[in-house]
C-alpha positions, 0 to 999 in steps of 0.5 A, spaced: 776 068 817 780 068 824 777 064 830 778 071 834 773 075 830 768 068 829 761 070 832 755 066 833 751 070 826 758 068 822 757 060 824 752 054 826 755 055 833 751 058 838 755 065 842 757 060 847 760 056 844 763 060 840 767 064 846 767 055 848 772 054 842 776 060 842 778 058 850 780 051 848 784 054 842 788 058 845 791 054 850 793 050 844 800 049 841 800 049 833 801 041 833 796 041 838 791 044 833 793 040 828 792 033 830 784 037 833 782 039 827 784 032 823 780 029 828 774 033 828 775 032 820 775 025 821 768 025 826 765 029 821 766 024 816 764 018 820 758 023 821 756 023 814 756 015 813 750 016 820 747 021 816 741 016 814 741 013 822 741 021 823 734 022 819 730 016 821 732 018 828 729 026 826 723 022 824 720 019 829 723 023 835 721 030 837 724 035 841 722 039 847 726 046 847 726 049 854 729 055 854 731 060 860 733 067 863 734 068 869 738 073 874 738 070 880 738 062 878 730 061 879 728 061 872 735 056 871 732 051 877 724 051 874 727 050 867 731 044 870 725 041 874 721 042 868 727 038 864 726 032 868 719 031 869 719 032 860 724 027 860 721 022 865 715 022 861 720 020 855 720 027 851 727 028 848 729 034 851 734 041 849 735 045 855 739 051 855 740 058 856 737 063 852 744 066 853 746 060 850 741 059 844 743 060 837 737 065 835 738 062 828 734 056 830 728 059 833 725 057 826 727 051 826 722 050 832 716 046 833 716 046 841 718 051 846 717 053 853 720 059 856 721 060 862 724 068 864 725 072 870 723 080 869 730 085 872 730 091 874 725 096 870 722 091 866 728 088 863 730 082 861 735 079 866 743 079 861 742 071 858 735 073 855 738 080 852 739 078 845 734 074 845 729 078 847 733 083 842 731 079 836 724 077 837 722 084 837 727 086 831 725 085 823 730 079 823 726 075 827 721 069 823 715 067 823 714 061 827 707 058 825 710 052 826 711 053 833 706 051 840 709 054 846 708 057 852 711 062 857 711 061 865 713 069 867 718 069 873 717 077 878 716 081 884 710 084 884 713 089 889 715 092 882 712 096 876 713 092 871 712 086 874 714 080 869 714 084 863 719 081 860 715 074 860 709 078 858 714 081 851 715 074 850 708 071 849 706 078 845 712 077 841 711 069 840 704 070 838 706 076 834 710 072 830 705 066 829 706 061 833 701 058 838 700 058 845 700 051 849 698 054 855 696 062 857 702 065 860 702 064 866 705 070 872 709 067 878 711 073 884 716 071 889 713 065 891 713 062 885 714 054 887 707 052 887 705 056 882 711 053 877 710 047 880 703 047 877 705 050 870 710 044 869 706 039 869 699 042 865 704 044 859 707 037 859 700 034 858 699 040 854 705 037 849 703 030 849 698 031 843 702 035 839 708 029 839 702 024 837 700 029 832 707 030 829 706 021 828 713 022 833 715 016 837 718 018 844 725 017 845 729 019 852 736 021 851 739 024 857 741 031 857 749 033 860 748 037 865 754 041 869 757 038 874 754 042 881 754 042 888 749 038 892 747 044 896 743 048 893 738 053 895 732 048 896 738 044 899 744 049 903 749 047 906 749 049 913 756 052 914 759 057 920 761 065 921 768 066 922 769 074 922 763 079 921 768 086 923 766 093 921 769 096 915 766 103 916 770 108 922 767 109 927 764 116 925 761 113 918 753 113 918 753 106 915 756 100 918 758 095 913 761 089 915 767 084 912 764 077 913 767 070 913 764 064 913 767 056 912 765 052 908 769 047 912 768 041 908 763 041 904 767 041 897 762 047 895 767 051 890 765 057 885 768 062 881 769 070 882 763 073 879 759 067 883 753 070 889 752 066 896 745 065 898 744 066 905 738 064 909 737 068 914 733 068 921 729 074 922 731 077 928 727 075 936 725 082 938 722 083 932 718 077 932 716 078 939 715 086 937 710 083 931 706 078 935 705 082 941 703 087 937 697 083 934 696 080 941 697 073 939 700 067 942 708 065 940 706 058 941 700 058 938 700 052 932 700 054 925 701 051 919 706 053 913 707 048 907 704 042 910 709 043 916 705 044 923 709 048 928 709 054 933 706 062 931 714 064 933 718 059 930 714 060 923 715 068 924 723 067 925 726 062 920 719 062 915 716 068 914 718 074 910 717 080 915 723 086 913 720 086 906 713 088 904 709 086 898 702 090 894 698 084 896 699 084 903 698 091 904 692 091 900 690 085 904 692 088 911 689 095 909 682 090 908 683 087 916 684 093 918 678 097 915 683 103 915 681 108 909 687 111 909 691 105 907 685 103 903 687 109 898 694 107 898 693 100 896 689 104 890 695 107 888 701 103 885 706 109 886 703 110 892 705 103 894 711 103 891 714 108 897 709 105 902 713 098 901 720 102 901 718 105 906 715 100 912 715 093 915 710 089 917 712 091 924 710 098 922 704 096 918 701 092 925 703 098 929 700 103 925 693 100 922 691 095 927 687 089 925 684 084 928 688 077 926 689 069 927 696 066 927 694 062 921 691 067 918 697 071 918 702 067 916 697 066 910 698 073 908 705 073 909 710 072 903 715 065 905 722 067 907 726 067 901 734 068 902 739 074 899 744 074 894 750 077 896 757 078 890 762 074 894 769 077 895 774 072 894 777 068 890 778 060 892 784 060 889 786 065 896 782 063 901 781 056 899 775 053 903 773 059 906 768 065 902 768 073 904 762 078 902 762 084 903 755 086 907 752 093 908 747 093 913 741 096 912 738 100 917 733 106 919 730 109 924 721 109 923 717 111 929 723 112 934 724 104 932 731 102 929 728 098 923 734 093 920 734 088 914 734 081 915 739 078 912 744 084 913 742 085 920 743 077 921 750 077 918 752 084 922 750 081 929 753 074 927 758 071 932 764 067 931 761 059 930 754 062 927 752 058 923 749 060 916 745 056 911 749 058 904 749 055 897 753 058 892 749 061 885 752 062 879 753 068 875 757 067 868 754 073 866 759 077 871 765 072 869 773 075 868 776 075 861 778 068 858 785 071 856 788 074 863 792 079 860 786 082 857 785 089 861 779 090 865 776 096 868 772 096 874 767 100 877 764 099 884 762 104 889 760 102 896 759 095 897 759 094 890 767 094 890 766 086 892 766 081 886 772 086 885 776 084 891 775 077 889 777 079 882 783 082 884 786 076 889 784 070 883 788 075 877 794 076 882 793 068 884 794 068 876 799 071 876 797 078 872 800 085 873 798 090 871 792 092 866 787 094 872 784 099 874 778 100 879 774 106 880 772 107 887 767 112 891 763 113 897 761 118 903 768 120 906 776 118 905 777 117 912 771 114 914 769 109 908 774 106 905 772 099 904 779 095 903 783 101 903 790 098 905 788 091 900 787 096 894 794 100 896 798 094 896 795 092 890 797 099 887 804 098 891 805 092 888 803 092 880 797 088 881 793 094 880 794 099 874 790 105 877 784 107 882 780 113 882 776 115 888 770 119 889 769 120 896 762 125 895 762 129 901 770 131 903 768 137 898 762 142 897 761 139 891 759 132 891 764 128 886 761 120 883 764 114 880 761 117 874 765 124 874 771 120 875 770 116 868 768 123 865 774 126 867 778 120 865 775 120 858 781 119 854 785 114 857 778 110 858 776 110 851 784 109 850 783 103 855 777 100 850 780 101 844 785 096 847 780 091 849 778 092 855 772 089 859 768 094 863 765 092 869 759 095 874 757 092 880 752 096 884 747 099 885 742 099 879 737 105 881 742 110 879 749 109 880 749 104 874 745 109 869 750 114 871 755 111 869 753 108 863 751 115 861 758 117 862 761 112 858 757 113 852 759 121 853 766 118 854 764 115 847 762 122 843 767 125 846 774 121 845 770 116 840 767 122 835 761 118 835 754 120 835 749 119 841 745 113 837 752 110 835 755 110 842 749 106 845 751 101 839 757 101 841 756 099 848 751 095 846 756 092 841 760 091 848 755 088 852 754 082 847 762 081 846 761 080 854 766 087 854 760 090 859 758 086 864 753 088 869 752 085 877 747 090 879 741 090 885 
């Protein structure tokens, strides 16, 4: 079999380190290949004679899987918490993501805790897609050998809130294997919660390794090397540039922003997202606390930190998003029988929460309310995650975002996202709190000449920039090709004269764009893949690697439904066989998704 069409199912390698593999050796000469395949010969020889030292270690040892899903970088940084409190108690320990399992050992398994996050609609977030794939497929095993326990990451603010958590622990049990703990489901302030779950499996182990007549042995698992910020632990660096994209006619106001690292050594890669924490804005604090007749200075306390109402309010507290518990609760102090009938309603407090803010629930139900009762019922502020726009290999310490802000009108109230409202009014010399999450699920092809096609509209154009700079920086002409929409030409072109000079120059093959309202008939990104068709399935029978970045509502199921059609159309394939093929796609990481 060639190395190029190795696959995890056809080796003992997990998928990852499959695409590891192929990435080493296609940077090898043929010399070079030959003196790594007679040293791996030799190593597996030498192997062999440890082979008993091997045994008796399996023996008296027993390992703990922890094994992760996770889209934003929580279920990853509860995994490694939980990681290294197992092995400060001496437990071996195997942590991975479940994008990089190999579904193969699963039945080989005695211990598993899994932890994974819900996306979207009650999907499993991408590293978690086969696996989840698998358990609930006729080839998975029965695992009566198995004691595990999942901890469920989500956002109650959602329809299905940790679903994919609940699917696991169904399947789990399903296929024979027995809890350590019940699941456990986390919502947005999940720490303590989490917190909580490490330390009960962990005691909920130890019986199970004794059992099993295991010795505790303690090997140090190999960890990546990261950055010393992270998002308990952000670099506090400063706003350069925050400049208006959109013209001066556009109904939204989109903002290009830069901010410097300076001398932080943080790095990243294209595809990678910037957690920003942000400051909520003072007149809303002042328009909420005013509105509930409290004391800014009045002393609060918020995770065993004692300080004033109003700094709680500003750097502390969530106050542009709401949540069912908290309209509940407030429909409670409020006594309010039309809130109460909201509150009983999931659909209806689904558009509730779309549709307010807190400021807006304290104006529209009074409720009488003490300072510290109010910050109780309020979710911590957590930061957002912004597709960063450039390479390094352009900006050098330097990082670019693309920010839209959001903005409505309630009441005869301007009503403005925290984060974006944050960035958008940022001067020069502001400082941000930022760290950087990876996403190697949104990765560039290994082989640069590989052809990528890309679909951004609005603000999702963004990684695609960054995507642009770093090929450039590579030294890759050609081969590209961008589909671009939003609202008007004149007034929405986001890096207009960037993707003309790209075109300009052979750096980008093609660009299609789809400005919905220059005609009576709204055109779309999906619309222009679709008439498209042809050289699109052409691009992709080439190799291409199709990527999306957007919104996830509607946007990207309307063009993952004109890619199926491009599919049946060009491919003669029937609509089963298309998903198929897309889904085929997606697992060669031919289809990758940043979605919101």
């Amino acid at each position: 079999m060639l190395l190029k069409e190795l696959t995890a199912l056809a080796s003992p390698l997990s998928q990852g380190q499959v695409e590891k593999l192929k990435h080493l050796t296609s940077e090898l000469s043929a010399v070079q290949l030959a003196w790594v395949s007679g040293y791996l010969a030799a190593s597996a020889n030498q192997g062999q004679t440890l082979s008993a030292d091997v045994a008796t270690q399996a023996s008296v040892s027993q390992t703990i899987t922890i094994l992760y899903g996770s889209q934003t970088g929580n279920g990853r940084g509860v995994a490694s918490e939980l990681a290294a409190k197992a092995q400060a108690q001496g437990y071996t320990v195997n942590l991975a993501s479940m994008g990089d399992y190999n579904v193969r050992q699963l039945k080989q398994e005695t211990l598993l805790l899994a932890v994974v996050s819900t996306h979207g609609e009650g999907e499993a977030p991408d590293d978690a897609m086969e696996l989840h794939k698998f358990l609930a497929s006729k080839r998975a095993p029965k695992l009566d050998n198995l004691h595990y326990s999942v901890l469920a990451l989500g956002d109650s603010s959602y329809e299905f809130y940790c679903q994919t958590g609940k699917d696991f622990d169904a399947r789990f049990a399903a296929l024979g294997a027995k809890q350590l703990l019940p699941l456990v489901e986390c919502d947005v302030d999940y720490e303590q919660a989490a917190a909580d779950w490490q330390d009960s499996v962990i005691d909920a182990v130890k019986p199970h390794i004794q059992s099993a007549g295991a010795s505790v042995v303690s090997i140090a698992s190999s960890q990546t090397a990261s950055s010393e910020y992270t998002k308990q632990n952000p670099y506090t660096a400063e706003v350069l540039v925050s400049q208006k994209l959109t013209g001066r006619d556009s109904d939204r106001d989109v903002r290009h922003v830069e901010i410097d690292l300076g001398e932080s050594g943080i790095s990243y890669q294209v595809g990678d997202a910037l957690g920003v924490w942000f400051s909520n804005n003072a007149n809303l604090v002042d328009e909420i606390i005013s509105s509930l007749a409290l004391n800014a200075e009045t002393e609060v306390t918020v995770a065993k930190e004692t300080l004033s109402l109003s700094a709680a309010l500003t750097d502390k507290k969530e106050l542009t998003q709401l949540y069912p518990g908290l309209v509940k609760a407030w429909a409670e102090l409020s006594g309010s029988a039309e809130l109460l009938a909201i509150a009983e309603d999931k659909e209806q407090t689904r558009q509730f929460i779309l549709n307010h803010q807190l400021a807006d629930l304290v104006k529209t139900y009074p409720a009488k309310i003490t300072a510290e009762q109010l910050v109780e019922v309020l979710r911590p502020l957590t930061p957002r995650l912004y597709s960063i726009a450039s390479s390094q290999a352009e900006v050098d310490t330097e990082v670019h975002l693309t920010v839209a802000l959001v903005e409505d009108e309630r009441q005869g109230q301007a009503r403005f996202g925290g984060a974006s409202h944050f960035l958008a009014s940022a001067e020069e010399g502001q400082a941000v709190k930022v760290y950087v999450e990876p996403n190697k699920h949104f990765r560039l092809p290994d082989d640069p000449q590989t052809p990528v096609i890309m679909v951004g509209p609005g603000t999702g154009v963004a990684p695609f920039r960054a995507f642009m700079q770093q090929r450039v920086a590579d030294g890759v002409k050609g081969n590209s090709w961008l589909f671009f929409g939003n609202p008007h030409f004149e007034q929405d072109f986001l890096y207009q004269v960037e993707w003309q000079q790209y075109l300009k120059n052979g750096d980008l093959s093609r660009l299609d764009v789809a400005f919905s309202r220059d005609q009576a008939d709204k055109v779309y990104v999906q619309h222009r893949i679709t008439e498209q068709a042809e050289q699109v399935w052409q691009w992709l029978q080439n190799g291409a690697h199709v990527y999306i970045c957007g919104d996830a509502e509607r946007m990207a199921k309307d063009v993952h439904q004109a890619l199926v059609n491009v599919a049946i159309t060009q491919g003669g394939l029937s609509a089963e066989a298309a998903e198929s093929y897309l889904e085929e796609l997606r697992s060669n990481k031919r289809y990758q998704k940043d979605v919101y």
